[in-house]
C-alpha positions as CSV (number, residue, x, y, z in Angstrom):
1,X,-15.4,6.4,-31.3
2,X,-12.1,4.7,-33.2
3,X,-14.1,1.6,-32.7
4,X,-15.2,-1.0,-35.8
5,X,-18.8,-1.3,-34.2
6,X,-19.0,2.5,-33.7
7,X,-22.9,3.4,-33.3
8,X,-24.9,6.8,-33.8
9,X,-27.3,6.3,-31.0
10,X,-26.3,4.4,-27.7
11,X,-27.2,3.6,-24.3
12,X,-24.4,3.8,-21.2
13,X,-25.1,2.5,-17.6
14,X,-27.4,0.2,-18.4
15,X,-27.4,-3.5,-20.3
16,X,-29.8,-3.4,-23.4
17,X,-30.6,-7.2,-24.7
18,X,-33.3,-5.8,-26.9
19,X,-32.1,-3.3,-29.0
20,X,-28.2,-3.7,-28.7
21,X,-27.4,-0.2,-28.3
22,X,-25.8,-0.6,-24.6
23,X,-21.7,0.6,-25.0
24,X,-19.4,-1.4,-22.3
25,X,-17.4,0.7,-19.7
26,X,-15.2,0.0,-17.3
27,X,-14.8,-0.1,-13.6
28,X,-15.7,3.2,-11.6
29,X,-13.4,5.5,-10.8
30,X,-13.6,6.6,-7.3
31,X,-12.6,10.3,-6.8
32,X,-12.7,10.8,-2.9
33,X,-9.7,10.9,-0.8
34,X,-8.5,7.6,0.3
35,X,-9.6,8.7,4.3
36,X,-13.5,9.4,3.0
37,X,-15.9,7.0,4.2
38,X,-19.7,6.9,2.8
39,X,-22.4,5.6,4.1
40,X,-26.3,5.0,2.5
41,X,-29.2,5.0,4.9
42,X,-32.1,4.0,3.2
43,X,-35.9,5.0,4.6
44,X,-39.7,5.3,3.7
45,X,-40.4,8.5,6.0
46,X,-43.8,8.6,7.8
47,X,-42.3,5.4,10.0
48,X,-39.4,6.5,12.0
49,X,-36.3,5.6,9.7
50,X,-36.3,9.3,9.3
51,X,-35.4,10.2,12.5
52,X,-33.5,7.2,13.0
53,X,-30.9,8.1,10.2
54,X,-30.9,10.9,11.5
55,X,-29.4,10.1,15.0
56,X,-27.5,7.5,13.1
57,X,-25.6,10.6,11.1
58,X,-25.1,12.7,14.4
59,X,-24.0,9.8,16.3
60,X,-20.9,9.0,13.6
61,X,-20.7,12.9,14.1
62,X,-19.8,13.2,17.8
63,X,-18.4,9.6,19.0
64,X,-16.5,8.8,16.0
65,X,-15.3,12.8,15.4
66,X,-16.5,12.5,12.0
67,X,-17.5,15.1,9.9
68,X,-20.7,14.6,8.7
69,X,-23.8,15.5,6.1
70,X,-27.2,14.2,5.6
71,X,-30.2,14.9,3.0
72,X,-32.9,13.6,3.2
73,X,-35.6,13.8,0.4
């Protein structure tokens, strides 16, 4: 807000060549523990990646001790 180019109406997150309302920002900042691990399993549902993620998730679970969560929407 101290800035020279300060601007009443703004975009974050995304890179707007059109209108030039996109504000820069700076590297993420990652929250979790340094021990978390994440993974993204990505599926259409209706053919089997479901049920495959699913097994995926309880198999981390139980061999690798991990605790574990899904959703699924």
């Amino acid at each position: 807000m101290s800035s020279k180019d300060f601007k009443q109406k703004f975009f974050v997150g995304i890179e707007d060549d059109v209108t030039n309302l996109s504000l820069k920002y700076g590297d993420p900042i990652n929250v979790l523990p340094k021990d978390t691990k994440q993974f993204i399993f990505w599926g259409l549902g209706g053919d089997g990646t479901i049920g495959a993620n699913k097994a995926a998730i309880k198999t981390l679970g139980i061999e690798a001790n991990m605790e574990v969560q899904g959703y699924f929407s």
